[in-house]
C-alpha positions, 0 to 999 in steps of 0.5 A: 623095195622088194627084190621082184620090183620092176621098173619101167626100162632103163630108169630107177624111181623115186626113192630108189634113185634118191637112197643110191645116190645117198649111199654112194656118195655118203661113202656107203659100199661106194661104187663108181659105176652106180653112181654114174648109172645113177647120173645116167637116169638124171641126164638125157643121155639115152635120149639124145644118144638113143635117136642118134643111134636110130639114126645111124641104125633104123633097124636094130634086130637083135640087141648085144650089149656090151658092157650094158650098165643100167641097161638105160640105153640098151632098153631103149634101142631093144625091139620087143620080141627080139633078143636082148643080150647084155654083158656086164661083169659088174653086180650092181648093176646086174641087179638093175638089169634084172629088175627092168620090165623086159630084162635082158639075159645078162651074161655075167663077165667082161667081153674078153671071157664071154662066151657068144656064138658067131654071127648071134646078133645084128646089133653090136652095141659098145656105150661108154666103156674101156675097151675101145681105148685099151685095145681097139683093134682087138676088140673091134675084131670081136665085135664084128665076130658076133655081129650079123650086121652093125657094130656101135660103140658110143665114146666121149667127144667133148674136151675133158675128163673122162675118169672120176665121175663128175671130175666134169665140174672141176678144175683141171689142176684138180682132177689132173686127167687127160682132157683130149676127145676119146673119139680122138684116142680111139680112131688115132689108135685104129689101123685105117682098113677098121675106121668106122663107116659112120662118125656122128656126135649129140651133145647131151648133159651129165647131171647129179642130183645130191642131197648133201654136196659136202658128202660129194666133195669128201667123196671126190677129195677121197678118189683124188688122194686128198689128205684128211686136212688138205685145205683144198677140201674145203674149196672143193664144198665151194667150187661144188655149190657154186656150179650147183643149181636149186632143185627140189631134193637139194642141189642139181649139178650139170655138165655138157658133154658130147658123145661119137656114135662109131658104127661098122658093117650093113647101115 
């Protein structure tokens, strides 16, 4: 596809889905968070998270968005003639974003160096990144500094892995992460005068769609550190088809999960 191509908000289609999933996992320039944004238009995750966050926020205005991703999310809480600001370091998906029918104005690094004016924006949005478990109160001041109204971040709230992309479908003893709740970790480590006005959970399911599992399992055994000729390689093929359902393009895997919508100010 051409590099002017648009796609309807928040989601790649077709063969372009299909080829970043295939150049990913096949170990192509693999990047995690493609293969997680790619994941992301597979589930129903904006969907669920999105009418949650209207829920919470009836009135959005204009959009920051930290750590924006694909802009899945973003795109459908953005109100059409309002400003859409996405900040997001990583260049794959800054290329997304520019592609999206109504893309955002990127700003291209983390939260720490960007540059916003005070008071810019009425929504503050934060979906599924670090900082809210590195420094919570640090970055919390900083969100509402650019905030005219509502802070929102979006943090795990199932019991599990939260690291390796699709570590969700192994066994503990494998992916060795910590398995508490994020939203535990992160209200543990605010002071009690920042706890958030709103705690809201959705369940959602994270999905995959993979061609050829093998590719995956080699691609997980890599990010685990597994030898070349760990016998546990060729468990993880097994483990991976065993979880895995039918689907017309190979193999569909699946994992619950649940999200915390944490919002601050006017509501």
């Amino acid at each position: 596809m051409g590099r002017n191509v648009t796609f309807p908000c928040g989601h790649l289609v077709g063969r372009e889905l299909q080829l970043a999933h295939s150049a990913q996992v096949a170990g192509l320039a693999p990047d995690p968070i493609e293969i997680y944004a790619s994941a992301i238009d597979a589930s129903d995750y904006t969907e669920r998270l999105s009418a949650l966050v209207k829920r919470v926020v009836p009135t959005i205005g204009d959009l920051l968005d930290i750590g924006a991703g694909g802009g899945q999310l973003g795109c459908a809480l953005r109100v059409v003639g309002r400003r859409w600001t996405a900040i997001e370091p990583n260049p794959n998906m800054t290329v997304r974003l520019s592609r999206l029918a109504g893309a955002p104005h990127v700003i291209r690094c983390g939260w720490e160096a960007a540059q916003i004016p005070r008071k810019s924006h009425d929504t503050v949005l934060a979906a599924s990144i670090a900082a809210p478990f590195q420094t919570p109160a640090a970055f919390l001041s900083r969100c509402l500094a650019w905030t005219r109204r509502t802070v929102v971040w979006i943090v795990p709230a199932h019991r599990g892995p939260r690291g390796l992309v699709f570590a969700g479908c192994l066994p503990p003893k494998w992916h060795c992460e910590d398995e508490t709740p994020g939203v535990e970790i992160v209200l543990g480590k605010l002071p009690a005068n920042h706890q958030p006005r709103v705690v809201a959970t959705a369940e959602w399911t994270f999905a995959g769609v993979f061609a050829d599992l093998e590719r995956l399992a080699d691609y997980l055994a890599d990010r685990l550190g597994w030898a070349a000729l760990d016998s546990r390689r060729h468990e993880m093929s097994a483990h991976l088809l065993s979880r895995a359902k039918p689907h017309p393009a190979g193999h569909r895997l699946e994992i619950p999960r649940q999200s915390a919508v944490l919002a601050w100010g006017e509501l």
